[in-house]
C-alpha positions, 0 to 999 in steps of 0.5 A: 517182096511183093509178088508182081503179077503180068498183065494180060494181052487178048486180041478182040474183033476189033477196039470197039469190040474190045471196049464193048467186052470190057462193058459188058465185063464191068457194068450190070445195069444200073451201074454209073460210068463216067466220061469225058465229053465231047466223045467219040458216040460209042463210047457214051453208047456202049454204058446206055446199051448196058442200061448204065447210068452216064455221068459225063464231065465236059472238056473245056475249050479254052485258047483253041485247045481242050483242057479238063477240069482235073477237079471237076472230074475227080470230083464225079468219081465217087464211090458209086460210079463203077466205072471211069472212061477215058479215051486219051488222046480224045476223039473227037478233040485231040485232048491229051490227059497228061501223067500228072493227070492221069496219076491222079485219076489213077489214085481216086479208082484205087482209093474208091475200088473204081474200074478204069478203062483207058481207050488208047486207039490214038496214042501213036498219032500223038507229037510232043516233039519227044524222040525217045517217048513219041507216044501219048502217056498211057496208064500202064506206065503208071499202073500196078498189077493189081489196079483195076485198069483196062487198056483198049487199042487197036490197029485200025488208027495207027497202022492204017488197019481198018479193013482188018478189024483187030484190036486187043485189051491190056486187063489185070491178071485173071481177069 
């Protein structure tokens, strides 16, 4: 049987705090990182301020809603980019990257050895009309112990909690 190690919980300042620790983890300069645009500006910013090379794939608007070119982003994940960036659900378009999405994301980072940071912050104001899973889909329903993911939250969003600025990182073991 394969050892399975847990993953780690730790409590930041705050979610942006918790995205800039996993940057400033991840990135040296130089690096690429991959987002999805539009995003909220600081997760564009974080990589820049690190001196990381952006490479961004755009949401599509397509029938009112945002759709991702699955292909498209797949295809920017090579074995340079270093990092992939996705915040699902989006801010600022509500895009919500699906399991299936998400499996195959997941699949291109440990193919390469790519990090995967997921911004998670908005996966309780999420409705599919679900009653038992009333969350977005996560990674970590899907990660392994030893995939290269970070998970970003915070309480700021979903409970109301601005004023408290905590959030917390879901990183591998040891990490």
């Amino acid at each position: 049987a394969r050892l399975r190690l847990e993953p780690e919980r730790r409590a930041t300042s705050s979610g942006v705090s918790a995205l800039m620790l996993a940057a400033q983890n991840l990135l040296d300069p130089g690096d690429e990182a991959v987002v999805l645009t539009p995003h909220w500006p600081n997760i564009g910013e974080i990589p820049r301020i690190l001196n990381a090379d952006l490479v961004t794939v755009p949401l599509q608007l397509r029938d009112g809603l945002w759709r991702l070119d699955l292909d498209r982003l797949l295809e920017a994940i090579t074995p340079k980019t270093k990092v992939v960036w996705i915040n699902s659900p989006n801010n600022p378009t509500g895009f919500v990257l699906d399991q299936a999405g998400q499996r195959a994301v997941l699949e291109r980072c440990r193919k390469l050895g790519t990090w995967l940071v997921s911004d998670e912050v908005y996966s309780r104001l999420y409705f599919a009309g679900d009653p038992v899973k009333p969350v977005a889909p996560s990674f970590l329903d899907l990660a392994h112990a030893e995939d290269r993911l970070v998970v970003v939250n915070s309480f700021s969003k979903t409970w109301a909690m601005t004023g408290w600025r905590l959030g917390w990182l879901v990183t591998p073991s040891g990490w």
